[in-house]
N, C-alpha and C positions, 0 to 999 in steps of 0.2 A: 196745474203747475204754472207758476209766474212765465213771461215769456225774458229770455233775457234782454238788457239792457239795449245790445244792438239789434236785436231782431224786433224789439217793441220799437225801436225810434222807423228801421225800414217800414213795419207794417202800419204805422202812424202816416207816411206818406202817402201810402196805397189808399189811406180811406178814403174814399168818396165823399163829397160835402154834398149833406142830403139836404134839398130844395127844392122846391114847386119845379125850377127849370129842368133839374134832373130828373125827376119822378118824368117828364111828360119826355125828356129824352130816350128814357128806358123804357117807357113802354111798345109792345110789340103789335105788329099787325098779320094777325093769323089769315094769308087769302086762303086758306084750306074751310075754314068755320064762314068767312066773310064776318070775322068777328075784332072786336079791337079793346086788347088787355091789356091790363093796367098791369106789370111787374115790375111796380118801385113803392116803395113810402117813405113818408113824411111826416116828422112829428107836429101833433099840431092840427090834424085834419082826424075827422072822425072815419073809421076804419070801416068797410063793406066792401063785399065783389063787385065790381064793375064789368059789362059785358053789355057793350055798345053793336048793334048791326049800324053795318059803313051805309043802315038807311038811313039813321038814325042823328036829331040832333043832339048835342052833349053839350055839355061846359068843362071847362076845362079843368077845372079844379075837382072833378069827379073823379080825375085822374089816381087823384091820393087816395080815395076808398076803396079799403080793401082790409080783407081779414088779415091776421099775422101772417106774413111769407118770408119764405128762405132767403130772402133781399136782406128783410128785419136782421138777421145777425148779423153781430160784428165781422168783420173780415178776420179777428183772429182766430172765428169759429172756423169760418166758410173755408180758410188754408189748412186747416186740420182736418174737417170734412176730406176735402180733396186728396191729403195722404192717403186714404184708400183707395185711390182710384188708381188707373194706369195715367202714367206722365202723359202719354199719346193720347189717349180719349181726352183729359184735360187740356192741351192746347189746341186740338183739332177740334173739339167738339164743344165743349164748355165754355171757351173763348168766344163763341157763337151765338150764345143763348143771349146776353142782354149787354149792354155797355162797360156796365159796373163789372161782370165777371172776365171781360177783354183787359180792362184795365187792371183789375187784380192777378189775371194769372199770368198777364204778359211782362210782369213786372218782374225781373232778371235776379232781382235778392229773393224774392222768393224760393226759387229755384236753387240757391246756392244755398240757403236757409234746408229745403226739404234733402238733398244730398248729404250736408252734412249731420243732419240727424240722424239718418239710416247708415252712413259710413263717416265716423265720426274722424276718423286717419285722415290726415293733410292728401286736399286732393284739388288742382292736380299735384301730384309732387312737389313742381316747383312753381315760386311765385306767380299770378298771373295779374294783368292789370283790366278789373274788371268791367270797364268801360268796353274792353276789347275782345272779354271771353263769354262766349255762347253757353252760359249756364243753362240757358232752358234747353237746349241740344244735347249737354254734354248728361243731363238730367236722364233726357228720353234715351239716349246711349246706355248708360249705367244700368238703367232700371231692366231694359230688355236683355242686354246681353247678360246681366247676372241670371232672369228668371230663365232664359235658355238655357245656360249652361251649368247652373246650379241645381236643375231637374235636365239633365242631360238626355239620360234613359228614358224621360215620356213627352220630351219636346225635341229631340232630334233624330232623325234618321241615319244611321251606321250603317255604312256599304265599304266591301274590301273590292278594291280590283288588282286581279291577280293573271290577268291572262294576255297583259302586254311585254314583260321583259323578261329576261331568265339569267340576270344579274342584279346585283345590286341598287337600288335608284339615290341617284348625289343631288337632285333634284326637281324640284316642282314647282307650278307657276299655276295660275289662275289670268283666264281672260274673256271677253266678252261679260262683263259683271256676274262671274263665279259660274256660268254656263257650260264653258272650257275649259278641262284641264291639262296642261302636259307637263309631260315626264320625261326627266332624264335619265339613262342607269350606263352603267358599267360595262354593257353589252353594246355597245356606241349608239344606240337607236334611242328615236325620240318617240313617244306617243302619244297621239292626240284623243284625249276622252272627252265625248259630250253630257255633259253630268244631267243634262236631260230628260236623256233616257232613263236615267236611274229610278226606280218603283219602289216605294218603303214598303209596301205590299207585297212584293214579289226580289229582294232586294239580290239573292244569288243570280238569277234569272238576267235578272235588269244591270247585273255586276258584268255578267259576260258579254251584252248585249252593245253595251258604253262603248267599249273598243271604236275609233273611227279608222285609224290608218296609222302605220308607225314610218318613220323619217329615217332612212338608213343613210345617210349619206356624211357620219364623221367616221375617221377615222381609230379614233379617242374616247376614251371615258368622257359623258357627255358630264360638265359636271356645273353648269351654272348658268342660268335663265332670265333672262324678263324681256319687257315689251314695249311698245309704243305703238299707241292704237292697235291696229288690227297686225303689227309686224311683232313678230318673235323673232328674239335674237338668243343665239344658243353660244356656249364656250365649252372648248372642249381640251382633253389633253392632245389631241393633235398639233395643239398652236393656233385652230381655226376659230372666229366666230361666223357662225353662219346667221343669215337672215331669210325668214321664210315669211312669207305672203299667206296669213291665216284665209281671207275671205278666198284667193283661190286653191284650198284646201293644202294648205299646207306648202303651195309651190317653192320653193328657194330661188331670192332674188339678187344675192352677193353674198360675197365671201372678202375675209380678212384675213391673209396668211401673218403669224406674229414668228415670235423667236423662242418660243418658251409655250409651255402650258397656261392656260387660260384659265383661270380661278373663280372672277366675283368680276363684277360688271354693275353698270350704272351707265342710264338709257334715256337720254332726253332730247328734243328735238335741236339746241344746240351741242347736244354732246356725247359722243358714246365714250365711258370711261370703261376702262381695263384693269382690271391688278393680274400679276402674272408672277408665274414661278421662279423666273427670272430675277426678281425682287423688284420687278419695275411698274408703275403706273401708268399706263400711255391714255392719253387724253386723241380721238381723233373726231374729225367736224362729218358728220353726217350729210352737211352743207355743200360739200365740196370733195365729193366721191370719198367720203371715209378719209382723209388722207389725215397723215400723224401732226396735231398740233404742238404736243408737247410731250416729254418723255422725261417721266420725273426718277428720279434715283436718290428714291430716300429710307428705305429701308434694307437691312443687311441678310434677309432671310424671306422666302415665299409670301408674296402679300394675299391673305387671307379673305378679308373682308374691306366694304369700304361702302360708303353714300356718300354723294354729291347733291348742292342744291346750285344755285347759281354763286353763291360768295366760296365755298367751300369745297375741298375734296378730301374728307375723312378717309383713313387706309389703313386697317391690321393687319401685323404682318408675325410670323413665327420669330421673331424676332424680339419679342416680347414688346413690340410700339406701337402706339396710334398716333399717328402724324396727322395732323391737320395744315394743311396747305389752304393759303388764300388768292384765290384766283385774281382777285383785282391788285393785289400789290406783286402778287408773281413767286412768292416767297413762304417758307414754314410758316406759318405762325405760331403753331407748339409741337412739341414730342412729346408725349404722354408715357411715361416707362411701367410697364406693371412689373410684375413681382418674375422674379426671373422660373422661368420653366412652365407659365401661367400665362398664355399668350391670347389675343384676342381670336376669335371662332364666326362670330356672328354679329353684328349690330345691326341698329332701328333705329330712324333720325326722323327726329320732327322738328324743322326748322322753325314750323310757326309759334310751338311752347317750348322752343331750347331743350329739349330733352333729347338724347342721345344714348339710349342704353345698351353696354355691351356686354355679348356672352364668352367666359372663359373657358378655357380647359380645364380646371377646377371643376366647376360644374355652377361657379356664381354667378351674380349679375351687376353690372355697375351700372350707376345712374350719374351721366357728367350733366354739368350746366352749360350748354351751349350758347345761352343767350348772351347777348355782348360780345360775341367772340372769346368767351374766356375759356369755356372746355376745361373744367376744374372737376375732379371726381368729387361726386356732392356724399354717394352713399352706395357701399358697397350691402348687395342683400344675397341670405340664401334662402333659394326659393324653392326647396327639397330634392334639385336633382342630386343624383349620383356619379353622374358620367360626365365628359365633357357636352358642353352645352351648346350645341350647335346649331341651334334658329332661334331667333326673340323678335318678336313683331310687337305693337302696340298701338292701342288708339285713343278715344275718349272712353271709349266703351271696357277695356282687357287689356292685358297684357298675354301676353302667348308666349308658352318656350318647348322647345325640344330637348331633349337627350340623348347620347347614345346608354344612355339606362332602359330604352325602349320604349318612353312614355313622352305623351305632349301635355300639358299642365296647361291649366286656365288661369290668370290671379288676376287680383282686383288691381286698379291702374293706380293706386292714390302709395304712399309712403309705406313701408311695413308692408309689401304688398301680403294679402294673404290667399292661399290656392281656392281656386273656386268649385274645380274638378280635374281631376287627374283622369286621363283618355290610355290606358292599356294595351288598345287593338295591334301592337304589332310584338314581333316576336327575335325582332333583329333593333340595332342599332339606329334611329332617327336622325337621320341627315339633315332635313328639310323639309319646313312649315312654310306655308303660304293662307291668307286668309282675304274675302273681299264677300263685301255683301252677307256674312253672316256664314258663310260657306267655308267650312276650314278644311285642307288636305295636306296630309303628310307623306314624304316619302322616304323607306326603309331598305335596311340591309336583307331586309326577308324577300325582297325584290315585287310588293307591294303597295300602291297608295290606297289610301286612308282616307274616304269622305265622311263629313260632318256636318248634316245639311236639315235648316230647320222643318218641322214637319209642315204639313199642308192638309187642308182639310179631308184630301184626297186619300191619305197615309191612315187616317182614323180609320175605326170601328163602326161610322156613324156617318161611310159614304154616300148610303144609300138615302140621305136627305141632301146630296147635292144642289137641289132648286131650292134649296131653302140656304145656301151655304152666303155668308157675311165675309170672306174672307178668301181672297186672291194670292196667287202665289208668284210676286214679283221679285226678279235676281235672284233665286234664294231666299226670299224672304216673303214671309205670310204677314200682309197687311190688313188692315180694313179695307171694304169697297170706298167708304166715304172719307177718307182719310189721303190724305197728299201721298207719293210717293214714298216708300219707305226707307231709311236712315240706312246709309251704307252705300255709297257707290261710287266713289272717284275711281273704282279701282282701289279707290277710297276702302279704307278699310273699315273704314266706322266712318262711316260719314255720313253722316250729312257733312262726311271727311270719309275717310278709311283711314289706312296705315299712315297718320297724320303725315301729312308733306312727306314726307321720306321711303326708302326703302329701306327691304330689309333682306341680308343675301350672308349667306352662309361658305366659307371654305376650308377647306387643307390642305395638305398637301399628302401625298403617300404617306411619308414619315410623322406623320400627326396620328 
């Protein structure tokens, strides 16, 4: 099949100009053989193996003999070839082998070239400028989290933990790269599980074992979470946000009495931001004992959800609005009105690709344009829930949603998203999704969280070849030994990112 017009002109530049200079740059020097091979040719030179000992004198032009090698093809074979392979062994390992294949595989259309053949949907979403966007990242993202989650059942590990609360849970959070998890519920106590511990082998066993310690000290429905480094910050309906000290087990280091219920939070080393029941946003400086920088009043009803980056502070509210406020001028910059009785639930903000996706109480999802400051609804999609939709996270890799229909949904990240796996495990209403390192939990009205944790070699049928095992179990994540670090860790949701730039936080109110 012809290649098309723009992918022939990319793969035109990738070729290699084959020359005497390059055949002698490409070849290799084996100190394992004490041997020195020729892997390049050249038209023009009569073709033989060459295999010099480093006793040995040579000429140089002997370089170019050699029978037909896998060099010989064109590179629009060699990028074809490579579709079969895993994205990750091709830039970690293949990149490796000779010049010409660094130069070919490093080469950033390719990558955007192999995506869009396999998911042909506009992706990402929205425009990127690709001088700027990590195709080959966004490639390795795609390819893994679809083969995860697309054989769910024989590439993940499913653990319930059920023996921390005896209420409802409004929330859950992931910390130390997907290590840690806690929980919020209904019952005011928090709970710290070491997902560690957890055994695909043994996975009841290892469910009860997780428990570390539970955090009694709110008043209130615990009902909204996140972190900053090793500090957990909790909100509650008491009007408290508390702050606990994870490295020394959980200690609590300050407290924040407000005026109102505590709802959705957003946590950064300039800023801890608040939405409250009150209908108020309070912005206070971490800097400077927590104290109230600013106190916004811009919605008429319980502010629901919200992200912050440094220009912006997004904020749903039951009130059917997403205000977008602009920190440097001090002022709105838009009100966003959805459809009346249809009020925002959950958002996911990626400042670095303008994406901004919200979940409604319908059960849809909107995708605004964030870039430019403009926050324009680009596409509203429905992605099969039923119930209101109350968590949506997202990265290069997936998009993630909850419902209270009792199901969390996987879908592909690109336009049209389409479902990738639908996750059943609970039996109550889905509050709240959290995901980091490949490791996903949810937490429910069944008074339940939810692990989703990739397998490890350890998890097989096939432990008892341990010594012989090629593959490590880092964050959550089964890498190669011989391969860098594995893709996922800002806290990062996909990362060589995670939950791009932004957060993602869930709220209601009683009457929701």
């Amino acid at each position: 099949m012809a290649a098309d017009p723009v992918e022939k002109l990319e793969i035109e530049k990738m070729k290699p100009v084959c020359n005497e200079d390059m055949c002698q740059n490409n070849c290799v020097l084996d100190t394992s053989t004490t041997s020195f091979t020729s892997t390049a040719s050249c038209s023009g030179y009569e073709t033989s193996d060459t295999n010099l000992n480093l006793g040995d004198s040579f000429d140089e032009t002997m370089l170019c003999h050699h029978q037909p090698h896998l060099l010989d093809l064109p590179p629009e074979v060699l990028l074809h070839m490579s579709t079969f392979l895993e994205a990750r062994f091709v830039v970690k390992t293949l990149t490796l082998v000779c010049k010409m294949f660094h130069r070919l595989f490093s080469h950033e259309s390719s990558w955007k070239i192999r995506i869009s053949k396999r998911w042909p949907k506009k992706y990402p979403v929205l425009d990127v400028d690709d001088d700027h966007f990590n195709w080959k990242r966004a490639c390795i993202e795609r390819e893994e989290t679809y083969r995860m989650w697309y054989q769910h059942n024989s590439t993940m590990n499913a653990f319930t933990l059920n023996s921390g609360h005896f209420a409802a849970i409004d929330s859950v959070h992931l910390m130390q790269g997907g290590d840690i998890c806690i929980s919020g519920s209904r019952d005011r106590t928090i709970a710290i599980w070491d997902l560690r511990k957890l055994d695909g082998l043994e996975p009841n066993e290892s469910s009860l074992n997780a428990k570390v310690k539970s955090l009694a000290k709110h008043s209130g429905w615990v009902w909204s979470m996140t972190s900053l480094g090793n500090t957990l910050c909790s909100a509650s309906w008491d009007c408290k946000v508390k702050f606990w000290d994870m490295e020394a087990g959980g200690t609590e280091t300050y407290s924040i009495k407000g005026k109102s219920a505590n709802l959705c939070m957003s946590y950064k080393e300039d800023s801890l931001i608040v939405g409250s029941f009150d209908k108020k946003v309070t912005i206070y400086d971490p800097r400077a004992g927590y104290s109230i920088v600013k106190t916004l009043r811009q919605h008429s009803k319980p502010v629901l959800c919200l992200a912050a980056d440094d220009d912006y502070i997004i904020s749903g509210s039951e009130d059917n609005t997403v205000v977008v406020y602009d920190r440097r001028a001090g002022e709105i910059l838009k009100r966003i009105e959805l459809q009346k009785y249809k009020f925002p639930m959950s958002m996911s903000y990626c400042s670095e690709y303008g994406e901004l996706w919200i979940g409604e109480k319908r059960g849809l999802l909107h995708l605004l344009d964030a870039s430019h400051g403009n926050f324009d609804i680009v596409k509203t999609y429905d992605v099969g829930h039923t119930g209101k939709l109350t968590g949506v996270l997202h990265n290069l890799g997936c998009l993630v949603t909850c419902s209270y229909d009792k199901t969390v949904k996987v879908h592909e990240p690109n336009a049209d998203p389409g479902t990738i796996c639908t996750l059943s495990g609970h039996s109550g209403e889905v509050a709240d999704i959290c995901m980091m390192n490949n490791v996903l939990v949810s937490g429910s009205s069944d008074m339940t969280v939810n692990v989703w944790r990739p397998k490890t070699i350890a998890d097989s049928d096939e432990s008892d070849t341990k010594a012989d095992e090629t593959h490590v179990a880092i964050g959550g994540e089964t890498v190669d030994n011989e391969s860098d670090n594995a893709i996922g860790g800002n806290g990062n949701n996909v990362n060589v990112d995670g939950a791009c730039g932004g957060e993602t936080v869930h709220g209601m109110s009683e009457s929701s």
